[in-house]
PDB file of N, CA, C and O in Angstrom:
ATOM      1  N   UNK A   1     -54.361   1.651 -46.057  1.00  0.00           N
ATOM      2  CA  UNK A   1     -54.284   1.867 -47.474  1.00  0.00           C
ATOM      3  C   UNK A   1     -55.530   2.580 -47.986  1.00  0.00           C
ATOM      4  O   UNK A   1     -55.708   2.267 -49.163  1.00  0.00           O
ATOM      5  N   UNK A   2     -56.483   3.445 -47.523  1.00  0.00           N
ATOM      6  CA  UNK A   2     -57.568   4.052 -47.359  1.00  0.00           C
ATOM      7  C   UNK A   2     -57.089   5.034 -48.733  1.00  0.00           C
ATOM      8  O   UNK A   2     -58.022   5.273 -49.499  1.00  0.00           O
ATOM      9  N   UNK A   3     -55.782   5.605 -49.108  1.00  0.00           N
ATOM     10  CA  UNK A   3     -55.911   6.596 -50.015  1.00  0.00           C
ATOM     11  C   UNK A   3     -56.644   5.614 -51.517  1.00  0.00           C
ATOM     12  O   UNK A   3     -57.542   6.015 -52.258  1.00  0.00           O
ATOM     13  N   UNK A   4     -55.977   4.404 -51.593  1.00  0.00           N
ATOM     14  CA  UNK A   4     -56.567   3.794 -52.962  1.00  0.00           C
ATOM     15  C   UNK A   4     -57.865   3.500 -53.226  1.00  0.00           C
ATOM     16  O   UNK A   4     -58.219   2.852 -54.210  1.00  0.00           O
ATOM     17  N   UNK A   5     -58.980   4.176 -51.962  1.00  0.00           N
ATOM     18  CA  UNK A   5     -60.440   4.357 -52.611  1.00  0.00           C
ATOM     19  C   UNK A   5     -60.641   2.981 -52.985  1.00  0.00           C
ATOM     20  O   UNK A   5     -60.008   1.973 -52.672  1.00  0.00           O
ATOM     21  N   UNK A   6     -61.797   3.167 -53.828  1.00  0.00           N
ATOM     22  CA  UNK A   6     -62.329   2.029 -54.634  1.00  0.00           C
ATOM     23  C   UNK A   6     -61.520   0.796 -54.337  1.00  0.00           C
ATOM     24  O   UNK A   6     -62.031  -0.074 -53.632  1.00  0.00           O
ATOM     25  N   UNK A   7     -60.483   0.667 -54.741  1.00  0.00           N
ATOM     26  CA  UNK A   7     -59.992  -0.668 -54.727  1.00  0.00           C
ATOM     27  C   UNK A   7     -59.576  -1.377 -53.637  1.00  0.00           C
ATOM     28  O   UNK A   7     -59.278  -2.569 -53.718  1.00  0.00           O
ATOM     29  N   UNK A   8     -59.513  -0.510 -52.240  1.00  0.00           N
ATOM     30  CA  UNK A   8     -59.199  -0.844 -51.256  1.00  0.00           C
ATOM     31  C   UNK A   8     -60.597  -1.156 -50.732  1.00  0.00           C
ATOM     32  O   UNK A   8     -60.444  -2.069 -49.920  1.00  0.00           O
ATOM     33  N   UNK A   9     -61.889  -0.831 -50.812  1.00  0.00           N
ATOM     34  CA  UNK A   9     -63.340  -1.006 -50.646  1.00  0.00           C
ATOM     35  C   UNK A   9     -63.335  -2.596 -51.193  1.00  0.00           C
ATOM     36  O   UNK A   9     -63.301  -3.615 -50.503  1.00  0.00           O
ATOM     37  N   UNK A  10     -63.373  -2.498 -52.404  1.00  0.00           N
ATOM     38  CA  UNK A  10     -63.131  -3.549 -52.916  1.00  0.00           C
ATOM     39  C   UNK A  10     -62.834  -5.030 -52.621  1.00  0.00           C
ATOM     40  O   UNK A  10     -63.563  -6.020 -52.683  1.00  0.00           O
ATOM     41  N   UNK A  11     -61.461  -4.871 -52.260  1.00  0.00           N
ATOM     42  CA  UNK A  11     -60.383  -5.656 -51.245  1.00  0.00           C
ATOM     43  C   UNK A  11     -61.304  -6.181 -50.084  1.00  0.00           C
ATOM     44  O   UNK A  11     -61.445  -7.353 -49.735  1.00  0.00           O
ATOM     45  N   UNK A  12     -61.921  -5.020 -49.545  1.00  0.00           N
ATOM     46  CA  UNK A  12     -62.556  -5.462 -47.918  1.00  0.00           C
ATOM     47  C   UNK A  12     -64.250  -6.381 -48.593  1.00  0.00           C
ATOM     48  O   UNK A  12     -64.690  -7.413 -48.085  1.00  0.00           O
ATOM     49  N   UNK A  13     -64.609  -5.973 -49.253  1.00  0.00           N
ATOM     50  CA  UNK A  13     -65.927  -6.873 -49.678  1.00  0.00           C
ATOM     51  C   UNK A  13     -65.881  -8.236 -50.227  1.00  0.00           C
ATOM     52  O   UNK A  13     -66.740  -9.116 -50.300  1.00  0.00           O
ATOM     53  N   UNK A  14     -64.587  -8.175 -50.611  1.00  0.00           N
ATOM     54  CA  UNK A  14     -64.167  -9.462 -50.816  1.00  0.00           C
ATOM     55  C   UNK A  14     -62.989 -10.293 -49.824  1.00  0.00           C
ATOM     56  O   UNK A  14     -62.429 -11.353 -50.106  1.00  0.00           O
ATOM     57  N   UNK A  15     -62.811  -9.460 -48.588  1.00  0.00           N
ATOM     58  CA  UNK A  15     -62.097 -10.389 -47.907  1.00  0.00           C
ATOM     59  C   UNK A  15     -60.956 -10.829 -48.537  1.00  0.00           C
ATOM     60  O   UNK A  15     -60.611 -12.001 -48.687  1.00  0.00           O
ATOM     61  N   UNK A  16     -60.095  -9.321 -49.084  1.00  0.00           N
ATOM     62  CA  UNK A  16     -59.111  -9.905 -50.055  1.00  0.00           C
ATOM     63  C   UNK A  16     -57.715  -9.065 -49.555  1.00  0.00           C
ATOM     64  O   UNK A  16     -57.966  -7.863 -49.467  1.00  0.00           O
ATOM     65  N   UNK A  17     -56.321  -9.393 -49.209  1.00  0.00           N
ATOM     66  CA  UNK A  17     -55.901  -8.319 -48.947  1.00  0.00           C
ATOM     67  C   UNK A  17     -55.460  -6.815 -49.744  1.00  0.00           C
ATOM     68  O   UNK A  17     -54.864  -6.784 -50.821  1.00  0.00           O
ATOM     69  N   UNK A  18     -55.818  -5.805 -49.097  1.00  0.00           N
ATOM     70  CA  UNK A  18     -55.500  -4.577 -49.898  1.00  0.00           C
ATOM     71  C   UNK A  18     -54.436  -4.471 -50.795  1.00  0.00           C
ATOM     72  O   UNK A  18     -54.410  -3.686 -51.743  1.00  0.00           O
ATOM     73  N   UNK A  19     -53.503  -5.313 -50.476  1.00  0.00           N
ATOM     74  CA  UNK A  19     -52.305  -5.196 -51.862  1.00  0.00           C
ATOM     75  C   UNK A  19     -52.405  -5.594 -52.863  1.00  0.00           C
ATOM     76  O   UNK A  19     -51.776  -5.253 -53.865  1.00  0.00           O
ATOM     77  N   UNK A  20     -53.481  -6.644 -52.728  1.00  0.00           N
ATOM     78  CA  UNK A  20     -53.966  -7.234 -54.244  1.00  0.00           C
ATOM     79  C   UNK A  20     -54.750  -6.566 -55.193  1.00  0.00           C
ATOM     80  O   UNK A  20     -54.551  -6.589 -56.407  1.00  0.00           O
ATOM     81  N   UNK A  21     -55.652  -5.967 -54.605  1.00  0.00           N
ATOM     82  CA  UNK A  21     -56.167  -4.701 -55.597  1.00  0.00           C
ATOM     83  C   UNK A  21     -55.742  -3.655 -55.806  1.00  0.00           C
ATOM     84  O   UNK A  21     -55.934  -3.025 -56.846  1.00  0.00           O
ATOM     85  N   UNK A  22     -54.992  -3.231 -54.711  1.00  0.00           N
ATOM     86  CA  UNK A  22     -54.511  -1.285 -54.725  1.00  0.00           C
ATOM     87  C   UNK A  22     -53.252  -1.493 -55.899  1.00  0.00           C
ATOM     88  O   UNK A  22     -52.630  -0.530 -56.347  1.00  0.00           O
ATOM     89  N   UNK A  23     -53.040  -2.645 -56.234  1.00  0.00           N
ATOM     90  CA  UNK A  23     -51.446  -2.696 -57.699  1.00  0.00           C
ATOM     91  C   UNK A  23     -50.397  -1.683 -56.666  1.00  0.00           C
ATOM     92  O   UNK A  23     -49.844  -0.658 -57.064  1.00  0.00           O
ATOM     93  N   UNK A  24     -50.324  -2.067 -55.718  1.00  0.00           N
ATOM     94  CA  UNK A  24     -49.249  -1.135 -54.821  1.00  0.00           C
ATOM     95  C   UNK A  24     -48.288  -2.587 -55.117  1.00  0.00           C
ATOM     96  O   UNK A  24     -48.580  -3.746 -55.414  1.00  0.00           O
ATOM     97  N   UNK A  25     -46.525  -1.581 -54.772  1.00  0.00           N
ATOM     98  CA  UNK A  25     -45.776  -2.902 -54.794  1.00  0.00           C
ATOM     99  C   UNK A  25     -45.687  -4.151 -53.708  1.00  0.00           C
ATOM    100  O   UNK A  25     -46.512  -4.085 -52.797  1.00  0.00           O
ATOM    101  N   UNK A  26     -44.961  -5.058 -53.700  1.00  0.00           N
ATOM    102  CA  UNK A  26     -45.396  -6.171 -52.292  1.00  0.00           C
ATOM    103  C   UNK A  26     -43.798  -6.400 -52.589  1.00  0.00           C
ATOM    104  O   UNK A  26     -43.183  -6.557 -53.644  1.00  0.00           O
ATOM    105  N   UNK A  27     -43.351  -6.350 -51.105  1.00  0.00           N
ATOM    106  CA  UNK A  27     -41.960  -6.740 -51.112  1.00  0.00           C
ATOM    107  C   UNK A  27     -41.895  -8.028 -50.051  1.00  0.00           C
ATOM    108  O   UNK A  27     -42.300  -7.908 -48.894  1.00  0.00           O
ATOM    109  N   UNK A  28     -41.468  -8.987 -50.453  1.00  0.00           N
ATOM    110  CA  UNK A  28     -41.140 -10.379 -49.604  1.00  0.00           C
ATOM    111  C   UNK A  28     -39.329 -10.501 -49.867  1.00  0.00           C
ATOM    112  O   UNK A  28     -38.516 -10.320 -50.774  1.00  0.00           O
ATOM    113  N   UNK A  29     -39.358 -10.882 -48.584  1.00  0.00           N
ATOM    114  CA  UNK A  29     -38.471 -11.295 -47.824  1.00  0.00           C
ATOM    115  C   UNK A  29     -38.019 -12.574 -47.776  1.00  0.00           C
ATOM    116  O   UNK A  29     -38.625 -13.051 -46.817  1.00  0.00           O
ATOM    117  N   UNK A  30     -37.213 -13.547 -48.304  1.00  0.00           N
ATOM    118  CA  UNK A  30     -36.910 -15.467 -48.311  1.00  0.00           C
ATOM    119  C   UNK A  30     -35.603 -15.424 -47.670  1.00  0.00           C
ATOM    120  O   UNK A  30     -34.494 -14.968 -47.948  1.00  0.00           O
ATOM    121  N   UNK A  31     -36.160 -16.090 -46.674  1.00  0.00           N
ATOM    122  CA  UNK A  31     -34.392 -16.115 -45.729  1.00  0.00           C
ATOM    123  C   UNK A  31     -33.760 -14.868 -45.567  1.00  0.00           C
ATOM    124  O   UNK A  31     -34.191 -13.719 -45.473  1.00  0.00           O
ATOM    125  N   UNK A  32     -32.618 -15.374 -45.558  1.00  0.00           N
ATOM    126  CA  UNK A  32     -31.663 -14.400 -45.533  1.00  0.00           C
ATOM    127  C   UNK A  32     -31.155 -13.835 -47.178  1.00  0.00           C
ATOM    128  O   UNK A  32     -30.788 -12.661 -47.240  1.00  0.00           O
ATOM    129  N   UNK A  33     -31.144 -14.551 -48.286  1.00  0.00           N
ATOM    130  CA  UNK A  33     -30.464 -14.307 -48.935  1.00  0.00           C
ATOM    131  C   UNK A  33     -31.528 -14.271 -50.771  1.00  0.00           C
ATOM    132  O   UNK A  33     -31.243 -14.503 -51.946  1.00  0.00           O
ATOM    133  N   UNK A  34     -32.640 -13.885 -50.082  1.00  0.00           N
ATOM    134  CA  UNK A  34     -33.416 -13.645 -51.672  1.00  0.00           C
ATOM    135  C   UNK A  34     -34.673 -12.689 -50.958  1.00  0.00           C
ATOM    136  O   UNK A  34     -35.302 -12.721 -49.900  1.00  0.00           O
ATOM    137  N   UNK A  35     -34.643 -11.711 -52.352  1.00  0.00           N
ATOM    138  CA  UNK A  35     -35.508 -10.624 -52.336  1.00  0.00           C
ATOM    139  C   UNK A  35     -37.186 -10.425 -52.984  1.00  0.00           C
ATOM    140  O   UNK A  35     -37.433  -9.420 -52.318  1.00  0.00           O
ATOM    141  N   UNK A  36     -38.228 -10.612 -53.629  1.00  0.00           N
ATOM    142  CA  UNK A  36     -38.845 -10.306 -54.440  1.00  0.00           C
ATOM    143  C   UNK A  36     -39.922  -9.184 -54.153  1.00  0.00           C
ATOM    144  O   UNK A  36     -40.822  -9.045 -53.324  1.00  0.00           O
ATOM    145  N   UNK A  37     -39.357  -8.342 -55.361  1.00  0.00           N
ATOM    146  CA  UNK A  37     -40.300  -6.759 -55.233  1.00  0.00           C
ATOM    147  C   UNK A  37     -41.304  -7.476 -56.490  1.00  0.00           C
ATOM    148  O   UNK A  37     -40.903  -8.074 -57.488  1.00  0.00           O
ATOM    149  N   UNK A  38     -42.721  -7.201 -56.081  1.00  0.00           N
ATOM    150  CA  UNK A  38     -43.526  -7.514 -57.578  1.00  0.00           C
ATOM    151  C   UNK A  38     -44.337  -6.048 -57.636  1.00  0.00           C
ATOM    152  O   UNK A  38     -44.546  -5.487 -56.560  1.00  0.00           O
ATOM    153  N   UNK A  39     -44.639  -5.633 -58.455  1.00  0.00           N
ATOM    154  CA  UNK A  39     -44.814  -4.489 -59.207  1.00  0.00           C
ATOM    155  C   UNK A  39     -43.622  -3.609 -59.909  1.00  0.00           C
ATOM    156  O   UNK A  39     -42.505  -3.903 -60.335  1.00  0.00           O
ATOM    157  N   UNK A  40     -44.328  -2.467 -59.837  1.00  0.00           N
ATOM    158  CA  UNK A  40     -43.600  -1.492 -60.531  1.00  0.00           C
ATOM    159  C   UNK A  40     -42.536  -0.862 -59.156  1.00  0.00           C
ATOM    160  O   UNK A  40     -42.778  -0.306 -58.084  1.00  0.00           O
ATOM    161  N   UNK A  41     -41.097  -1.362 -59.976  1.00  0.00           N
ATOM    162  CA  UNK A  41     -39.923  -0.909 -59.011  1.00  0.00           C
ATOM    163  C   UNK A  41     -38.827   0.036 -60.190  1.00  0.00           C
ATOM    164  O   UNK A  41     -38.648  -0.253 -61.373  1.00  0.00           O
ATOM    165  N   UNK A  42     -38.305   1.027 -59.543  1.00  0.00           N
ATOM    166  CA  UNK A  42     -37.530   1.622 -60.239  1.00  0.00           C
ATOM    167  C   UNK A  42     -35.922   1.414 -59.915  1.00  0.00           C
ATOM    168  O   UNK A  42     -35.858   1.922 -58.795  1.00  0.00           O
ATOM    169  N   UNK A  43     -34.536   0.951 -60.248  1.00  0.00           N
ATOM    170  CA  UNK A  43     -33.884   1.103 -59.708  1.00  0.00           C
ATOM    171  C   UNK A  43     -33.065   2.442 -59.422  1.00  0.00           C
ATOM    172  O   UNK A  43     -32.930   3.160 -60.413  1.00  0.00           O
ATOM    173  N   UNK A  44     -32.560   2.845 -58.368  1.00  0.00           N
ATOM    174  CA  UNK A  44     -31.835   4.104 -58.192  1.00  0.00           C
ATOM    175  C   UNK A  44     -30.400   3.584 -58.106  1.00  0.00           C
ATOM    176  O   UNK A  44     -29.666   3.782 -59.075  1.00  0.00           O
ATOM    177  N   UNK A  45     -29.919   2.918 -57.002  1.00  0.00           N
ATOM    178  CA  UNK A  45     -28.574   2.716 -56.830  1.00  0.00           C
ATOM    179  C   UNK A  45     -28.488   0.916 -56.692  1.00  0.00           C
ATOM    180  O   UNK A  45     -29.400   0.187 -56.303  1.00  0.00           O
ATOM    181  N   UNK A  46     -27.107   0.497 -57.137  1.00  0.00           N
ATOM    182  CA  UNK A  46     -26.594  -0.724 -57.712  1.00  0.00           C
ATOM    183  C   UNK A  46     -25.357  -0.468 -57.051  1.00  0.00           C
ATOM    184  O   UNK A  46     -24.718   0.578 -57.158  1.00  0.00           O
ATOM    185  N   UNK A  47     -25.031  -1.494 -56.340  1.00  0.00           N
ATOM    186  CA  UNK A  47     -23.887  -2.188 -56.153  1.00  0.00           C
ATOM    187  C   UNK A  47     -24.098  -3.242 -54.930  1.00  0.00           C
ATOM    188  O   UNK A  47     -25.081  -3.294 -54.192  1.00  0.00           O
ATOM    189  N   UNK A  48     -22.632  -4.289 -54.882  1.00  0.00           N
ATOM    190  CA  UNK A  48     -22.696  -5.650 -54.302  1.00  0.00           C
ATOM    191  C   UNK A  48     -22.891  -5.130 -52.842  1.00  0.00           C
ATOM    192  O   UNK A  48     -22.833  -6.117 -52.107  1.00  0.00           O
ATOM    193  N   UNK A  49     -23.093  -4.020 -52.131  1.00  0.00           N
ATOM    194  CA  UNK A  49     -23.367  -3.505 -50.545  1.00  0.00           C
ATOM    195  C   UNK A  49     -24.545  -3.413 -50.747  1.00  0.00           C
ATOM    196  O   UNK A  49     -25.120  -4.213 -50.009  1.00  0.00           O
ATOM    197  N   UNK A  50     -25.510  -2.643 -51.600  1.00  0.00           N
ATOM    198  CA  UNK A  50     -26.032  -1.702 -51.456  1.00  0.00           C
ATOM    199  C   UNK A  50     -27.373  -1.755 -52.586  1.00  0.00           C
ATOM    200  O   UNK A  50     -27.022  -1.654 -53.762  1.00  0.00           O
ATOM    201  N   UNK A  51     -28.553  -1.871 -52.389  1.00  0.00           N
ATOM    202  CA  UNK A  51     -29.398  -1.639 -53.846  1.00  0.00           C
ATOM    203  C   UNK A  51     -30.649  -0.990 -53.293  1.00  0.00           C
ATOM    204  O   UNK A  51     -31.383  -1.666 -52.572  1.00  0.00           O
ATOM    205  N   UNK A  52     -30.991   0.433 -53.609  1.00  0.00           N
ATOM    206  CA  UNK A  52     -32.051   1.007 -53.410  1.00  0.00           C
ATOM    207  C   UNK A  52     -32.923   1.147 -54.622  1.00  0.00           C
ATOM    208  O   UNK A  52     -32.385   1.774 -55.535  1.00  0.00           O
ATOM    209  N   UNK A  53     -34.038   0.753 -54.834  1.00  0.00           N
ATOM    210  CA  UNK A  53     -35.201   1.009 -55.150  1.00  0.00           C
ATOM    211  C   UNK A  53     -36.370   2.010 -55.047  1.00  0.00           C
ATOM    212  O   UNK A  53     -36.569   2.342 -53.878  1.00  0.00           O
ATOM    213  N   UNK A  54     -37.289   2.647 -56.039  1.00  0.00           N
ATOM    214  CA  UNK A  54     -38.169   3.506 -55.741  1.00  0.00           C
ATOM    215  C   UNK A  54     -39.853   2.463 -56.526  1.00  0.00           C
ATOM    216  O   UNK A  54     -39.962   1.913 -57.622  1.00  0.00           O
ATOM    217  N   UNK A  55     -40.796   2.575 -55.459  1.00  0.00           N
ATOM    218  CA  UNK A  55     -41.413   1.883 -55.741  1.00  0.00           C
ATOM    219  C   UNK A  55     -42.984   2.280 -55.142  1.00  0.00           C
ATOM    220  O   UNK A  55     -43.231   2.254 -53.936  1.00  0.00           O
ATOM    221  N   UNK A  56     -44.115   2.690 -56.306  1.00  0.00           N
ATOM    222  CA  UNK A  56     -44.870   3.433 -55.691  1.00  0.00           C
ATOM    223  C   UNK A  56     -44.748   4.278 -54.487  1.00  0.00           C
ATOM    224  O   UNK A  56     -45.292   4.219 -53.385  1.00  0.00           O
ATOM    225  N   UNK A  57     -43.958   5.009 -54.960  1.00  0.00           N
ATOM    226  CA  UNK A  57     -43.806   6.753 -53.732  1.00  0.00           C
ATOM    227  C   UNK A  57     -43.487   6.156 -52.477  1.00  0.00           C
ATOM    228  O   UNK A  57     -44.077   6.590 -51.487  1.00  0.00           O
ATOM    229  N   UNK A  58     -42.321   4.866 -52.294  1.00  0.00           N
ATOM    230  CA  UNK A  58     -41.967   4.909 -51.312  1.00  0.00           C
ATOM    231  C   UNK A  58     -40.455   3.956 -51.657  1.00  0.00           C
ATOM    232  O   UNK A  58     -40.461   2.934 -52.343  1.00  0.00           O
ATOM    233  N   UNK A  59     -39.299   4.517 -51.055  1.00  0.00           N
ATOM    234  CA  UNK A  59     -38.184   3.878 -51.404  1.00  0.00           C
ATOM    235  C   UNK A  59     -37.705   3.098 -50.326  1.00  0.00           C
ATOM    236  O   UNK A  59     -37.853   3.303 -49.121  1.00  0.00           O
ATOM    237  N   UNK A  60     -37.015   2.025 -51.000  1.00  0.00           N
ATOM    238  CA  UNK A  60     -36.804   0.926 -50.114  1.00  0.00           C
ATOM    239  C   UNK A  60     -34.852   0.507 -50.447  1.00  0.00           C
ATOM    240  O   UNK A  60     -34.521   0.435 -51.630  1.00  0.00           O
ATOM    241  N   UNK A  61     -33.859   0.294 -49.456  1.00  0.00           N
ATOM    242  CA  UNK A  61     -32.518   0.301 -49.450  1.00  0.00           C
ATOM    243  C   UNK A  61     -32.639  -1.154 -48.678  1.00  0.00           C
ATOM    244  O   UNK A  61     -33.020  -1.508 -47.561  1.00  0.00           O
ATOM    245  N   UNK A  62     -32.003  -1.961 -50.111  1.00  0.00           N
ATOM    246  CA  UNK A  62     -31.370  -3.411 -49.408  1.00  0.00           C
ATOM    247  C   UNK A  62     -30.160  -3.520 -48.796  1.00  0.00           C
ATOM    248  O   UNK A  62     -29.430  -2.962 -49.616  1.00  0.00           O
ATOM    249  N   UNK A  63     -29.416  -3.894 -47.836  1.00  0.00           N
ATOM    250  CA  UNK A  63     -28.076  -3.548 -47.840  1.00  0.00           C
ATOM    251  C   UNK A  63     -27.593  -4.956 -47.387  1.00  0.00           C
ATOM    252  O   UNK A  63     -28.242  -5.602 -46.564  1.00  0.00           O
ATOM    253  N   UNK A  64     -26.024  -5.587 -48.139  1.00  0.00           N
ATOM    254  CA  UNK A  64     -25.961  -6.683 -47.487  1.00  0.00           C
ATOM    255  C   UNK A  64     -24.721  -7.018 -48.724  1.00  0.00           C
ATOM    256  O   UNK A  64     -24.230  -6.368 -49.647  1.00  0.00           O
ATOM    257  N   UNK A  65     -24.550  -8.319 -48.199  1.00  0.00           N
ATOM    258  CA  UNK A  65     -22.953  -8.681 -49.090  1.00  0.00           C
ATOM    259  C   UNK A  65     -23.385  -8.970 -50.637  1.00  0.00           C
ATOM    260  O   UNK A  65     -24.574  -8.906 -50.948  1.00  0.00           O
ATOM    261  N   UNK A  66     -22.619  -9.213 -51.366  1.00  0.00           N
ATOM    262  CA  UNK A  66     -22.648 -10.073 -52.670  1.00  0.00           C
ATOM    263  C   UNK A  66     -24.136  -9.857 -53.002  1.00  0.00           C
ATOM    264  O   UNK A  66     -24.705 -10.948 -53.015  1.00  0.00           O
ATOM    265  N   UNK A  67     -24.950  -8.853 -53.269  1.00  0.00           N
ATOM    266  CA  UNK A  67     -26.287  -8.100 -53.933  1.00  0.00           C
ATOM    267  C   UNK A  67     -26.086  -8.458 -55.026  1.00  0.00           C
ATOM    268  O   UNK A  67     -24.909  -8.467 -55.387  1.00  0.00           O
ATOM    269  N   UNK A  68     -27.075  -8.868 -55.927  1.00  0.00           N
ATOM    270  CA  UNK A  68     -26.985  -8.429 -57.253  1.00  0.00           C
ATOM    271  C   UNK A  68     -28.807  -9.051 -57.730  1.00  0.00           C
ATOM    272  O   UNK A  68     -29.430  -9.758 -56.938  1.00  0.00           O
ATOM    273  N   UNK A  69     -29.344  -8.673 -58.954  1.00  0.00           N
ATOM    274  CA  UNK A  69     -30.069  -8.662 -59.403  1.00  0.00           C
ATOM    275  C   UNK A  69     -30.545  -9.490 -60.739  1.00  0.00           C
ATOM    276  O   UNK A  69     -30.578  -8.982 -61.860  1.00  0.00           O
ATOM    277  N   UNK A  70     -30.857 -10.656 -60.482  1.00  0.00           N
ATOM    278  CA  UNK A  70     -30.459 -11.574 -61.539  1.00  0.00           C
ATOM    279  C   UNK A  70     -31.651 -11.314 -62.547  1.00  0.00           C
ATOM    280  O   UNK A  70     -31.298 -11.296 -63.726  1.00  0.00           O
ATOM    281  N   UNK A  71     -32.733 -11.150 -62.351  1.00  0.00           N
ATOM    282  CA  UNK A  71     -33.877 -10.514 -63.322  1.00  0.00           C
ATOM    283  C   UNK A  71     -34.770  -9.455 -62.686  1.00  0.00           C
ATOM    284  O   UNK A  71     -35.106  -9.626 -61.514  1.00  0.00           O
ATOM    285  N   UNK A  72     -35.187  -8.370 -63.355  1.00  0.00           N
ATOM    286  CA  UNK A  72     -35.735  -7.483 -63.378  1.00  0.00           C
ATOM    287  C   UNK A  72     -36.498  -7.403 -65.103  1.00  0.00           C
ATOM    288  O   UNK A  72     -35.936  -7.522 -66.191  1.00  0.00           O
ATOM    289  N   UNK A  73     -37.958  -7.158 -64.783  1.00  0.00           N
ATOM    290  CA  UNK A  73     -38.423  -6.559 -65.466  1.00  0.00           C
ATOM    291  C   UNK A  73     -39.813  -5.438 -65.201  1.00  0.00           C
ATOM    292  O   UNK A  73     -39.901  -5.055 -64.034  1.00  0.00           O
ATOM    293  N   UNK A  74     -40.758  -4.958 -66.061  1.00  0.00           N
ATOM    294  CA  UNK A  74     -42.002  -4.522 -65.720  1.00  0.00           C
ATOM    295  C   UNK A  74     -43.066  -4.898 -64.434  1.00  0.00           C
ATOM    296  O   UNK A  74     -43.929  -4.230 -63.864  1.00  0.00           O
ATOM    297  N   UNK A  75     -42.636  -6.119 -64.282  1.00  0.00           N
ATOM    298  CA  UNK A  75     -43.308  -7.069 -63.416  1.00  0.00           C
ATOM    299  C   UNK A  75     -42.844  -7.166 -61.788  1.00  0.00           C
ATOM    300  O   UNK A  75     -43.507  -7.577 -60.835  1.00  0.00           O
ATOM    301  N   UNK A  76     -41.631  -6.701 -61.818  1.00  0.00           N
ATOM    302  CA  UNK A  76     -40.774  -6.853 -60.697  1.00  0.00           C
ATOM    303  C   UNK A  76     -39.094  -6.983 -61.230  1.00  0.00           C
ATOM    304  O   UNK A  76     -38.492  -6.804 -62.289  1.00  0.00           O
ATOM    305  N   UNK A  77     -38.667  -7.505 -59.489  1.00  0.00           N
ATOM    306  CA  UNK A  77     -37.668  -7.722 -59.397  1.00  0.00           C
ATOM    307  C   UNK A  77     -36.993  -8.906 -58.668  1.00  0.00           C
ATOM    308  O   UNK A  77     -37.915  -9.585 -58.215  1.00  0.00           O
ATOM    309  N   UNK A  78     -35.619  -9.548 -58.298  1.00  0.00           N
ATOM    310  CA  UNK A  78     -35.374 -10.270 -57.554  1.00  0.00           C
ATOM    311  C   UNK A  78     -33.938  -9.729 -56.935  1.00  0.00           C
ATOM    312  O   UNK A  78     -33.249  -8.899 -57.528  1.00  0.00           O
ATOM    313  N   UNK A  79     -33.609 -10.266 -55.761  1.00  0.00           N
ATOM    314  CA  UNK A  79     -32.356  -9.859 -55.896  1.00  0.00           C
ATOM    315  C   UNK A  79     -32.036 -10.295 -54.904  1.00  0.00           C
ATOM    316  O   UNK A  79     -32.704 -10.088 -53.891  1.00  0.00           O
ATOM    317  N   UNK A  80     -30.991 -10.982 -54.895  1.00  0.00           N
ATOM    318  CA  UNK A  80     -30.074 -12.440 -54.132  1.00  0.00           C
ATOM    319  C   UNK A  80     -29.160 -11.798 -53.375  1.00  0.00           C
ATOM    320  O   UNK A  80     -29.088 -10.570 -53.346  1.00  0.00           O
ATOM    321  N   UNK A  81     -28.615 -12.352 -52.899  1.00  0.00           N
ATOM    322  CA  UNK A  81     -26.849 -12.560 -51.920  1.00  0.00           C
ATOM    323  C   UNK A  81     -27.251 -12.173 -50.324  1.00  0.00           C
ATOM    324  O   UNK A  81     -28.420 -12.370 -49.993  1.00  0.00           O
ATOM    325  N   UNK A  82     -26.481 -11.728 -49.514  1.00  0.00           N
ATOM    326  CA  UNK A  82     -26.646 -11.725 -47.813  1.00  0.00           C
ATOM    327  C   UNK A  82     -27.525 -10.516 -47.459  1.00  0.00           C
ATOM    328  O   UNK A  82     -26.999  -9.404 -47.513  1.00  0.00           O
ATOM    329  N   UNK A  83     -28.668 -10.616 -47.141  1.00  0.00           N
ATOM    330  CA  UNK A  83     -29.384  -9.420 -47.482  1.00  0.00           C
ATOM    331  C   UNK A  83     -29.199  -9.405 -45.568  1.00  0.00           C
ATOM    332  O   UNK A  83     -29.667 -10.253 -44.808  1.00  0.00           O
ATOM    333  N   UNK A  84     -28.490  -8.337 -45.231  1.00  0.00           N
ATOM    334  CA  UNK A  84     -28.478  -8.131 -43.538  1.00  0.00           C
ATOM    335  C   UNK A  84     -29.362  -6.692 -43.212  1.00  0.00           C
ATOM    336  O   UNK A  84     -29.570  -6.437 -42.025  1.00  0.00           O
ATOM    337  N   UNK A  85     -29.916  -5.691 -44.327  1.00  0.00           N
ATOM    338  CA  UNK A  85     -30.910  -4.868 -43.599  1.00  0.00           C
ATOM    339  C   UNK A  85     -32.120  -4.336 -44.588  1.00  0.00           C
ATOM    340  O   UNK A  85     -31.710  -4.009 -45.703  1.00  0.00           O
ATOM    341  N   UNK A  86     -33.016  -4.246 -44.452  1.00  0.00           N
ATOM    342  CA  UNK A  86     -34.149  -3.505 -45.618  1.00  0.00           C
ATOM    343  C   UNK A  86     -34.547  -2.242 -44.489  1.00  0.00           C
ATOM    344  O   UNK A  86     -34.992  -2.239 -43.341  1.00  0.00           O
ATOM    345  N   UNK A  87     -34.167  -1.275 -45.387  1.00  0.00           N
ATOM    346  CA  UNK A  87     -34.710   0.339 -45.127  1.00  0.00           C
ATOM    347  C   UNK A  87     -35.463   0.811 -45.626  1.00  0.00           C
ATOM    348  O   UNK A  87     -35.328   0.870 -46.849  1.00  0.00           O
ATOM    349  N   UNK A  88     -36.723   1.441 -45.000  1.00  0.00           N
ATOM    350  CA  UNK A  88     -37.816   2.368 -45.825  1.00  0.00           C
ATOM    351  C   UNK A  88     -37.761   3.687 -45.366  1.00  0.00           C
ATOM    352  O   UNK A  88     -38.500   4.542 -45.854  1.00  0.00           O
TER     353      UNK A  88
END
């Protein structure tokens, strides 16, 4: 994560990981069947197969049964049902 300069310096002087300062997005993974993007996510495509995201200059495709997105805001996102692949 060397392009975010400063804040990635930062990160290392404090023994902190780089995602916490660089405000890059952080995508976690819960089981099989819950998503959470925190930062800034954009949605592109929606439906119960299928939900791709654009999220700091790099896009990410959930794919899996019964998808859907129970809150989204500025802050992030969530998004539930059989999640069987994440694509970058």
């Amino acid at each position: 994560m060397a392009k975010y300069g400063f804040r990635s310096t930062l990160a290392r002087v404090f023994e902190a990981p780089e995602d916490a300062a660089a405000r890059v997005p952080r995508i976690e993974i819960i089981g099989r069947d819950e998503a959470l993007i925190s930062g800034e996510a954009t949605l592109i495509e929606y439906s119960p197969g299928l939900i791709r995201i654009s999220c700091g200059g790099c896009d990410a495709a959930f794919r899996g049964d019964n998808l859907y997105i129970p809150a989204m805001d500025h802050l992030g996102m969530r998004i539930f049902g059989r999640i069987t692949a994440v694509e970058f």
